[in-house]
TIROLUM-765930 format. One record per residue (C-alpha): residue number from 0; x, y negated, z. Coordinates in Angstrom, 3 decimals. Layout:
<seq = NUM; east = X; north = Y; up = Z>
...
***
This chain:
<seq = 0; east = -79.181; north = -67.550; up = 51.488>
<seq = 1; east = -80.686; north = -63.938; up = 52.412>
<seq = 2; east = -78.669; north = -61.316; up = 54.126>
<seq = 3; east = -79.881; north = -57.885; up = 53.417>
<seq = 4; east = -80.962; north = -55.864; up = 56.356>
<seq = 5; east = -80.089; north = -52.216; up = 57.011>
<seq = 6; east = -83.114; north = -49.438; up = 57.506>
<seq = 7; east = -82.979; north = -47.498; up = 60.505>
<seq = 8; east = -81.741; north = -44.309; up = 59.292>
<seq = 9; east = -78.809; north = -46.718; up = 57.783>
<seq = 10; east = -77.866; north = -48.152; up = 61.439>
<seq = 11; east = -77.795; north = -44.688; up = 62.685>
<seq = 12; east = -75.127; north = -43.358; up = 59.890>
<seq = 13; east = -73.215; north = -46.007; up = 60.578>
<seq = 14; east = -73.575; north = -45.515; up = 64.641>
<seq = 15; east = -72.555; north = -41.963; up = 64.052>
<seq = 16; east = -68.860; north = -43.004; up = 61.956>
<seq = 17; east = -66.058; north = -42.797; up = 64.797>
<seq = 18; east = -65.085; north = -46.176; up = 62.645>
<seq = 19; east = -67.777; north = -47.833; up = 63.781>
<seq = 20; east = -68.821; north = -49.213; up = 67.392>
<seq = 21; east = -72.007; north = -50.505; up = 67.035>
<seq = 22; east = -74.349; north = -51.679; up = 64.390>
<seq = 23; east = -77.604; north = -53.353; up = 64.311>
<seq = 24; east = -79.833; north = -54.089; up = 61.132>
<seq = 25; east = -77.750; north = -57.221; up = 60.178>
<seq = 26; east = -74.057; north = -56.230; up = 61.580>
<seq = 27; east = -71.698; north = -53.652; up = 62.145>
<seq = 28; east = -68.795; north = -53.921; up = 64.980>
<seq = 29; east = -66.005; north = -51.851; up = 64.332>
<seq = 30; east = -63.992; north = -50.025; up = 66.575>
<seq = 31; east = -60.594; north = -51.730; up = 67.486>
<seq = 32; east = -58.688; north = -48.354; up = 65.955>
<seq = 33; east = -60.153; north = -49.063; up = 62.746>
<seq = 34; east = -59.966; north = -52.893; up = 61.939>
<seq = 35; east = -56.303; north = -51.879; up = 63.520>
<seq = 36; east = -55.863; north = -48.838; up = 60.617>
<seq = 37; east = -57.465; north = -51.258; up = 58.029>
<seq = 38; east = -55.744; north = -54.006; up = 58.287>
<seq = 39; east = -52.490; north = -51.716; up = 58.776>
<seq = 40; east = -53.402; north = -50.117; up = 55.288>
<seq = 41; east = -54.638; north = -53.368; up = 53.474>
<seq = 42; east = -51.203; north = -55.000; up = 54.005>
<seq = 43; east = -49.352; north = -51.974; up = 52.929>
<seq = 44; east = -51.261; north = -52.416; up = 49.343>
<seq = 45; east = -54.264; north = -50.250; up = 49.995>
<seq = 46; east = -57.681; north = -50.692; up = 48.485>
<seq = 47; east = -60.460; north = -52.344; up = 50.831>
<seq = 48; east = -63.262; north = -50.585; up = 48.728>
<seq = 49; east = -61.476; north = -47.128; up = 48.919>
<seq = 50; east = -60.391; north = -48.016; up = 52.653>
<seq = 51; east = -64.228; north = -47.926; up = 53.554>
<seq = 52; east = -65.191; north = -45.317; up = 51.672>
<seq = 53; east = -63.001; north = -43.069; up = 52.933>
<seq = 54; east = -64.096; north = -44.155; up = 56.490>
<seq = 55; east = -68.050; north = -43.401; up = 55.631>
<seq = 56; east = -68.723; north = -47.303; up = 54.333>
<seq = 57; east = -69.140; north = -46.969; up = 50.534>
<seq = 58; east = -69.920; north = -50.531; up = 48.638>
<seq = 59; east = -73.112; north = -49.004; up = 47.922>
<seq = 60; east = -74.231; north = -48.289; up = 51.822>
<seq = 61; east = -72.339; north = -51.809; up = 53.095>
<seq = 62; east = -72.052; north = -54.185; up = 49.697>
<seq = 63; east = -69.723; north = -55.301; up = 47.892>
<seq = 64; east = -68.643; north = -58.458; up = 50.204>
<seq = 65; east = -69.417; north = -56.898; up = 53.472>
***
């Protein structure tokens, strides 16, 4: 099965979202305030596609089942 990898300049958008902690070319680590927020907002009904977008993470930057 093949992961896709993110470019460079991809890593370093994601490095620069407060959302995000770290990333490398094949993860992102999230910062504790955010998988807090979106778990917070998924159980109250919200929209894990819009939750991400709204935080910088579009499906079309991170895929659909990242």
């Amino acid at each position: 099965m093949s992961r896709s990898k993110f470019t460079k300049a991809q890593v370093d958008y994601l490095f620069s979202l407060p959302a995000v902690k770290r990333a490398t070319t094949t993860r992102i680590y999230y910062t504790d305030e955010f998988r807090n927020d979106c778990m917070r907002r998924y159980r109250a009904g919200g929209s894990p596609a819009r939750i991400f977008a709204e935080a910088g993470m579009g499906s079309d930057l991170i895929g659909y089942k990242r």
